[in-house]
N, C-alpha and C positions, 0 to 999 in steps of 0.2 A: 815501339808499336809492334815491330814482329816479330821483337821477343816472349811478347804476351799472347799473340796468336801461335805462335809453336807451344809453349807454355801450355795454354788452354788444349790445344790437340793433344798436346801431350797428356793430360789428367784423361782427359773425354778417349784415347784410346785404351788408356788403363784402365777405365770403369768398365768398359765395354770389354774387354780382356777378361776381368774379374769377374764380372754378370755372365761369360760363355765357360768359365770354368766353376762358378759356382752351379750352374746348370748341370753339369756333365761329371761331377763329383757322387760318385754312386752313396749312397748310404745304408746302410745294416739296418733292418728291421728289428732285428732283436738280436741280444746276445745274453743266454740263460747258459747255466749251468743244469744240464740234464738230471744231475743227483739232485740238486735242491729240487727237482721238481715230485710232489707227493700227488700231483692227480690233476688231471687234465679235465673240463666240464666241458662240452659242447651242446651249446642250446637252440633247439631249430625254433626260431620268430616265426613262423607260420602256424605249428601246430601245438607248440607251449613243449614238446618232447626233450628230454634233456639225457645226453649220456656221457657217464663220467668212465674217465680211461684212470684205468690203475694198475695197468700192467705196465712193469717197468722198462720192457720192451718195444712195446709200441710207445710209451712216453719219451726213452732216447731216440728213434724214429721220428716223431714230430717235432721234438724239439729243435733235433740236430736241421731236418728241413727248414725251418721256420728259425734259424740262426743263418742257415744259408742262402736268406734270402736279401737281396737289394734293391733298392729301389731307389727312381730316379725326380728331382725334382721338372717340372711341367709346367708351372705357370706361377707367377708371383699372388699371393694370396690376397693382397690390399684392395678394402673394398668389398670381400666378401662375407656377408653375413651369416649368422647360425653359427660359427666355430667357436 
């Protein structure tokens, strides 16, 4: 009987070990290769306006930002609708 009680704490701290580091696991937003990229669209939902970037400049600029970026996860998603 209190082999199966250490047993059971034992999995129940692992799960809880796993769920604070699957948390805390940064992840990449994106990872582009700047040359593939031939033209950037940016669309403003407000007023229908659209501007495309095609300077190859500002495209390794955005790209390289938006590769260096991370993010973190925040809450378990189960249960939420619309996705």
């Amino acid at each position: 009987m209190k082999k199966k009680i250490i047993i059971l704490l034992s999995v129940v701290i692992i799960l809880l070990m796993g769920i604070v580091v699957w948390f805390n696991i940064p992840l990449e937003l994106m990872d582009l290769d700047p040359n593939e990229v031939m033209e950037i669209v940016v669309f403003n939902g407000n007023s229908g306006n659209a501007t495309h970037i095609t300077d190859k400049e500002q495209i390794q600029h955005i790209v390289e930002n938006l590769n260096g970026v991370e993010v973190k996860r925040s809450k378990l998603i189960f249960g939420i609708y619309g996705i």
